[in-house]
C-alpha positions in Angstrom: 0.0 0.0 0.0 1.4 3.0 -1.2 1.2 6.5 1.1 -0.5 8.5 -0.8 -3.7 5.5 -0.7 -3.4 5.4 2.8 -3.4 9.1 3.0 -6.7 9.2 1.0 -7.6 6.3 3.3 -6.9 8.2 6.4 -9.3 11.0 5.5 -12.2 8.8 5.2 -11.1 6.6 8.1 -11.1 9.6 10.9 -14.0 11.3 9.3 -16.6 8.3 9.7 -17.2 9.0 13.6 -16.4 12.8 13.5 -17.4 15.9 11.7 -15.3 17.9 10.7 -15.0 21.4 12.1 -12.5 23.1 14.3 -13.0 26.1 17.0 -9.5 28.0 16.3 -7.7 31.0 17.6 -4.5 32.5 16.2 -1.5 34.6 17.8 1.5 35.7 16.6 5.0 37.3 18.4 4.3 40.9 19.0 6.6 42.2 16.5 3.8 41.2 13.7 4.6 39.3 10.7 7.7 41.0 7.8 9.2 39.0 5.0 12.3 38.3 6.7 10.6 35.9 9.1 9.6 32.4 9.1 6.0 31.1 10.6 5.5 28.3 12.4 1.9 26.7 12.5 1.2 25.0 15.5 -2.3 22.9 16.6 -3.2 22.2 19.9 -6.6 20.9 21.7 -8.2 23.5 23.7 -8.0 22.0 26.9 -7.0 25.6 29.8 -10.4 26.6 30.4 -10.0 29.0 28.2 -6.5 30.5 28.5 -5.0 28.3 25.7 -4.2 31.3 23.6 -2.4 33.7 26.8 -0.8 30.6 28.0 0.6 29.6 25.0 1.5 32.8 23.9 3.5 34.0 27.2 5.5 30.3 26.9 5.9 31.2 23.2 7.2 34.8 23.0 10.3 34.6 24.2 11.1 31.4 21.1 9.2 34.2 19.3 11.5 36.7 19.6 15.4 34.9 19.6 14.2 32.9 16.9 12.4 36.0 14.9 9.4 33.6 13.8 5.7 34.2 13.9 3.6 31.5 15.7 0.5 30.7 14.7 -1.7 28.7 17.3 -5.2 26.6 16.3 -6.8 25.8 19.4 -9.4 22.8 18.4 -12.3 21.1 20.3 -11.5 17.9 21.2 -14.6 16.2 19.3 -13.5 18.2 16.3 -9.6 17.1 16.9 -9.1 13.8 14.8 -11.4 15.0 11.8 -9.2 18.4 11.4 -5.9 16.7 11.3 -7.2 14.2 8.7 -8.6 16.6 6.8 -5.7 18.7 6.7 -2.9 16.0 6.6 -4.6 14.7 3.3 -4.5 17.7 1.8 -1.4 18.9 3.0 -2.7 22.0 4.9 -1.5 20.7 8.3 1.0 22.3 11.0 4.4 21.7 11.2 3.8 21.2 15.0 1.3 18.9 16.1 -0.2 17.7 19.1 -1.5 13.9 19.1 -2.3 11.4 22.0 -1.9 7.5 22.0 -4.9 6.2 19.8 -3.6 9.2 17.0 -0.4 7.7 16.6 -0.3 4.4 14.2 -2.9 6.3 11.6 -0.5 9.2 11.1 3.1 6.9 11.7 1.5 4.6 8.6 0.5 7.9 6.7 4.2 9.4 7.3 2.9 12.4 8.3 4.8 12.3 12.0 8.7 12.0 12.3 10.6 9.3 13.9 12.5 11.9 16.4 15.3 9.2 17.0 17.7 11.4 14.6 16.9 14.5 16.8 17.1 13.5 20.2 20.6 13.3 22.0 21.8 11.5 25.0 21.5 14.8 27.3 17.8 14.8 26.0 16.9 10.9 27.8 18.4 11.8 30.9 16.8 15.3 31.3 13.5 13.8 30.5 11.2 11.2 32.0 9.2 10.8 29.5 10.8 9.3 26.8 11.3 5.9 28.2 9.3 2.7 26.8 5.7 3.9 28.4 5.8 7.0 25.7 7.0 5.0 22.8 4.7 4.5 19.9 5.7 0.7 17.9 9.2 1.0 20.0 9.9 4.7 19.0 9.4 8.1 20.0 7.6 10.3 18.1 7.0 13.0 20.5 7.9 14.5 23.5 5.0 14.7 26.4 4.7 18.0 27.8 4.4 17.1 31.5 4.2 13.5 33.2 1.2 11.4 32.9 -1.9 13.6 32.9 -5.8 13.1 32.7 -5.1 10.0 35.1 -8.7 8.3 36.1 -9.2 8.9 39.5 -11.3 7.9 42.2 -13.0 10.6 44.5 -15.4 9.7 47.6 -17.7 11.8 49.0 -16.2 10.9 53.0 -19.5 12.7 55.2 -21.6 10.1 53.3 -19.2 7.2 54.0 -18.8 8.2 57.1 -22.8 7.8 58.0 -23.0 4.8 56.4 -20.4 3.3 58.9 -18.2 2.3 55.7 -14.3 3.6 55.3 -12.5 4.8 51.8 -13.2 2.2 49.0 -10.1 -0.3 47.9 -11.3 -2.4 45.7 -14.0 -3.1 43.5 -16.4 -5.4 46.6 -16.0 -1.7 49.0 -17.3 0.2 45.6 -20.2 -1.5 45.0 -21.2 -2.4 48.8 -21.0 1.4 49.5 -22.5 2.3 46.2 -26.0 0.1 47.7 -25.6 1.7 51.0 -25.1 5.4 49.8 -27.8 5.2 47.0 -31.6 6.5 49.0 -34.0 8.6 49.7 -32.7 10.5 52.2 -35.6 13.2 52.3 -38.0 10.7 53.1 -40.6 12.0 49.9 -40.5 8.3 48.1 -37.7 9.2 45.6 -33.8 8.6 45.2 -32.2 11.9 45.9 -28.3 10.7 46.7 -26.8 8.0 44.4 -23.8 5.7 45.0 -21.9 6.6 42.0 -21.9 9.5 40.0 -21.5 8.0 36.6 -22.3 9.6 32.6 -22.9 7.2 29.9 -24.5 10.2 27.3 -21.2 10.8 25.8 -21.6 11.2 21.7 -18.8 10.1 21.0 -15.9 7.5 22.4 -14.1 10.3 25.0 -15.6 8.7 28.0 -14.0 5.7 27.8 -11.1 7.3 29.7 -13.4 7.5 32.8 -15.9 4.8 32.1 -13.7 1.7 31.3 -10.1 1.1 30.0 -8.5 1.6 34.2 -11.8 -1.1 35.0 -10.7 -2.8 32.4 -6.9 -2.7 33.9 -7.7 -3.5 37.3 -9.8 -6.7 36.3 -6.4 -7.8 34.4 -7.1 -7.4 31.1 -6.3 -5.0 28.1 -8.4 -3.9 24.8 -5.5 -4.9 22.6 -2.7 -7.8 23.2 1.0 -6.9 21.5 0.0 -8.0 18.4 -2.8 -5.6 18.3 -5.5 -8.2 18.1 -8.2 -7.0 19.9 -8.6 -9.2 23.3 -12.5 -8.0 25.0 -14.1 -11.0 24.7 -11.4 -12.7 27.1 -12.8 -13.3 30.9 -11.2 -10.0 32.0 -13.2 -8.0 29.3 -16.4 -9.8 30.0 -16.1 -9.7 34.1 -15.1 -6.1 33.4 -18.4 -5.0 31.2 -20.7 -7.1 33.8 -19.1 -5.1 36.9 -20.4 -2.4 35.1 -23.4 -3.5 33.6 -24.5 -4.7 36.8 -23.9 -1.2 38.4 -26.8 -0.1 36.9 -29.2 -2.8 36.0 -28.4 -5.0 38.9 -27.9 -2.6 42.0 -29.3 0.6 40.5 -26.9 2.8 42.1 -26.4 5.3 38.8 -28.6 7.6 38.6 -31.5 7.6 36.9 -29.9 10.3 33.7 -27.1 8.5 33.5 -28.0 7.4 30.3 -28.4 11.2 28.7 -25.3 12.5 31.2 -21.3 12.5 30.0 -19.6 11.7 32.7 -18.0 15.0 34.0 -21.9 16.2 33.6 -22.8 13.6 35.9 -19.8 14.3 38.3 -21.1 18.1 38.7 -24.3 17.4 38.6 -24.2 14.0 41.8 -20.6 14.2 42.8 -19.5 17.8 43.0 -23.1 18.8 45.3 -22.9 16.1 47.8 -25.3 13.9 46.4 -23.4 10.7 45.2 -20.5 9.0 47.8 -18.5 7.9 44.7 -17.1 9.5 40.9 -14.6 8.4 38.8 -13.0 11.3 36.7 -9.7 13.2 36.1 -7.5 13.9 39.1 -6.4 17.4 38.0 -6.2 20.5 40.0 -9.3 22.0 38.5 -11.3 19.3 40.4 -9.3 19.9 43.3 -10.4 23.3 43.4 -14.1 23.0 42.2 -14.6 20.2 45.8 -12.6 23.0 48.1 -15.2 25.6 46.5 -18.2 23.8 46.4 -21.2 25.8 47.1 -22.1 22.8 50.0 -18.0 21.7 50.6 -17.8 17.9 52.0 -14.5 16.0 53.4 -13.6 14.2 50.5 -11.1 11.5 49.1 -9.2 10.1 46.2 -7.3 7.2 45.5 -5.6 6.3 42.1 -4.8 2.6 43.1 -8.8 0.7 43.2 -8.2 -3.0 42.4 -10.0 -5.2 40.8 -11.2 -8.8 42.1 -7.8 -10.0 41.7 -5.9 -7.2 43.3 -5.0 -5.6 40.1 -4.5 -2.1 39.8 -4.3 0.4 36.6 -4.8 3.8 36.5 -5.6 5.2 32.5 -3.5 8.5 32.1 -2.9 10.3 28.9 0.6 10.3 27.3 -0.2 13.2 24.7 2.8 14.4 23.0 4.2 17.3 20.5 5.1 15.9 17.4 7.2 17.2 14.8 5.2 16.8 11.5 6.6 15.5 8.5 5.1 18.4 6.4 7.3 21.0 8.2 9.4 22.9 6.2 11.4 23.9 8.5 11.6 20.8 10.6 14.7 21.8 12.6 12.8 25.2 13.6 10.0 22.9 14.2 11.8 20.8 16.7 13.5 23.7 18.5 9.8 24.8 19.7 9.3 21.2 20.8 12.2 21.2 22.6 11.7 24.7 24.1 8.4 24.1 25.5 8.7 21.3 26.6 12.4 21.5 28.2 13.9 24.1 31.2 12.2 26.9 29.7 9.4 27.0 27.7 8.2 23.9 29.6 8.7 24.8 33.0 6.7 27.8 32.5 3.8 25.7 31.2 4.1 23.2 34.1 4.1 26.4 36.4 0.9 28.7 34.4 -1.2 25.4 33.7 -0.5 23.2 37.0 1.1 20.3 34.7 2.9 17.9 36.2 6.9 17.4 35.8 8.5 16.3 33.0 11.9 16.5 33.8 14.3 15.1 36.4 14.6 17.1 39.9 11.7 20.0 38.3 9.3 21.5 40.9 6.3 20.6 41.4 3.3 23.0 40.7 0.4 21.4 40.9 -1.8 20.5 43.9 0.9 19.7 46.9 -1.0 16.3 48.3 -1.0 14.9 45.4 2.2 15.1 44.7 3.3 11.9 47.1 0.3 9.7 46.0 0.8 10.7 42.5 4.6 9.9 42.3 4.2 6.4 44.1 1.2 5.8 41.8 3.1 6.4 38.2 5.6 3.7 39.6 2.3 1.3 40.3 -0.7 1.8 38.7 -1.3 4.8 36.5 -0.6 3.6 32.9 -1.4 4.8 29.4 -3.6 3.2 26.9 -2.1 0.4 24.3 -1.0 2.1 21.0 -2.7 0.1 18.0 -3.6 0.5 14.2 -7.4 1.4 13.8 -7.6 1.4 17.7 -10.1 4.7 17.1 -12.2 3.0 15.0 -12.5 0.3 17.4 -13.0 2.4 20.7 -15.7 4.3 18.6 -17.5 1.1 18.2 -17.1 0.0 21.6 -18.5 3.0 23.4 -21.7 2.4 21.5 -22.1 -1.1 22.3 -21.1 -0.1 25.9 -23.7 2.0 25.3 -26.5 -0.6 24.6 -25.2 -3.0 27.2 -25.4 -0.4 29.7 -29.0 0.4 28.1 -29.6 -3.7 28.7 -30.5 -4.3 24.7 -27.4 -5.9 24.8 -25.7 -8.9 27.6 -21.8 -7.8 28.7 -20.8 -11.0 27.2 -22.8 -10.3 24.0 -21.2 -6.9 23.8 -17.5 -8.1 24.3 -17.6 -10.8 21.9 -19.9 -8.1 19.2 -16.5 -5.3 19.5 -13.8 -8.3 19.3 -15.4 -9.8 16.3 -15.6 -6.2 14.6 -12.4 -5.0 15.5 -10.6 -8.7 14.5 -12.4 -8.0 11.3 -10.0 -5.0 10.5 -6.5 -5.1 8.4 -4.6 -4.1 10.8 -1.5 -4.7 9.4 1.3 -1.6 8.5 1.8 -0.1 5.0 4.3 -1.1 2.6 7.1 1.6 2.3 
């Protein structure tokens, strides 16, 4: 298979579960843009709340400036990611930096539209960095560089004043979760309805996002994995089955979601239960945005977190993000292009990022900025639990298709066994083999 076909290929690939369509915002250095200078184009999700663009542009001005280049940022939605880049990349309009997380990767490695950054990387650069080891490598070789350490790590947050009166302690494993889950859920006005839930859980979602909250760390802790290491897809094993019944049975069996969970996404359904006291359990990103939302709730409750559940054989896993900058093959300038990687993302650029946007370290011996108790729990949990997903060709097409049969289980038109086996069959049904060159 030639490039150019899977090029064409990759365009109608990513486009199938996504429109297209991007929110965007552009800056440049102050000095404004003259003949003599070069432009970088750089994409990036929109993920600071709304400060991408003065973020980015106080990290940026100073490569700005020594390196007299305008920058041009695109901030994009993250339902509207994947569908820009394969738009663009197949018509050659992309950036020359890019910004791509785990299940991105093998489309746009077979496409050659990312560079191997073996050539550019030096010795100084894999000691000075901890995120280039084998956890960040994409087929055994990096093509990026992570901007802080593992990020968007599933976490587990418990409501303790609600524990507490149910003579229960903080949950461990999945038998605690589901016992206090029964014993939270009531009706604790006394009118004849449910008004406090167990779990705080969204399964509206419209497209395959939620998975991060909703299943691949269940899916870690009950010892299994969506793909084995020859990217066969691997659901309908015991661990993927006993992993979609734990969750099936959450709501058909002991009715502890609530009773929206079905039209909620999952951070909907944490603000909605979780964040005012009304649910004892969520399961969402640690960050220090939801740090701050529980410490200025309107109704603030003691409350917990733990990144280290196991499953009903002790297992433990943690999903995190491994989202990296990636030096794209369309650059024109690619050593230009890499110098921004490696300035915002090294002593400089990236330290200022870690600092402005509470991301966590990088780099060996770097402070820490972002909340100060999770800092131990966090560190001993990257050696033990938190882990990224599997890297694997047409893994998106395959997530997409397994968040809607999640989706019908969860609806019960569908058994967890009947799901598992539906999703393997489909996604062992794909070529997953790698281009010719």
């Amino acid at each position: 298979m030639k490039r150019k076909i899977v090029s064409i290929l990759l365009c109608g690939v990513m486009t199938a579960g996504l429109a297209a369509g991007c929110s965007s915002q552009e800056s440049t250095d102050s000095e404004g843009s003259s003949g003599e200078k070069e432009t970088l184009d750089v994409w990036l999700p929109a993920k600071l709340n709304g400060e991408d663009e003065a973020i980015w542009e106080e990290i940026s001005q100073p490569f700005a400036e020594e390196n007299n280049v305008d920058i041009h940022f695109q901030f994009i939605s993250w339902k509207d990611y994947e569908a820009k880049y394969s738009s663009a990349i197949s018509t050659n309009t992309g950036p020359d930096v890019g910004y791509m997380y785990v299940e991105m990767f093998p489309t746009y490695i077979d496409a050659g539209a990312v560079e191997d950054l073996t050539d550019y990387l030096t010795e100084e650069d894999y000691e000075t960095y901890t995120v280039l080891d084998d956890r960040y490598k994409i087929f055994g070789k990096n093509y990026g560089i992570a901007q802080g350490g593992p990020e968007a790590v599933l976490t587990m947050f418990y409501n303790m004043d609600i524990i507490n009166e149910i003579g229960e302690t903080a949950p461990e494993t999945w038998d605690d979760v589901i016992r206090i889950a029964q014993k939270a859920t009531a009706d604790t006005d006394g009118d004849g309805t449910i008004d406090r839930y167990g779990i705080a859980q969204g399964w509206g979602q419209t497209f395959y996002q939620d998975l991060n909250w909703n299943w691949y760390s269940f899916l870690y802790q009950a010892g299994g994995d969506v793909f084995d290491d020859d990217g066969k897809c691997i659901l309908d094993s015991e661990e993927g089955i006993a992993t979609a019944q734990f969750l099936y049975d959450l709501k058909n069996t002991q009715n502890v979601l609530p009773e929206d969970t079905m039209s909620l996404t999952n951070n909907e359904a944490y603000e909605k239960y979780f964040l005012t006291g009304n649910a004892a359990i969520t399961f969402v990103s640690g960050g220090s945005s939801v740090f701050e939302q529980l410490e200025s709730a309107e109704d603030p409750f003691e409350f917990g977190f733990s990144y280290e559940l196991k499953g009903p054989n002790g297992d433990m896993g943690a999903r995190a993000s491994v989202d990296q900058l990636v030096l794209m093959s369309a650059a024109e300038n690619k050593d230009l292009a890499f110098d921004f990687i490696k300035y915002v993302t090294g002593p400089e650029g990236g330290d200022k990022y870690h600092e402005l946007a509470n991301a966590y370290p990088n780099m060996v011996d770097e402070e820490w900025y972002g909340v100060p108790e999770l800092e131990e729990p966090y560190t001993q949990a990257v050696e033990t639990s938190i882990r990224p997903i599997k890297a694997a060709r047409r893994a998106t097409e395959v997530y997409d298709y397994l968040w809607k049969d999640l989706q019908e289980m969860m609806n019960g038109t569908m058994t967890p066994e009947e799901a598992m086996k539906d999703v393997t069959q489909y996604a062992n049904s794909l070529d997953y083999s790698a281009p010719e060159e």
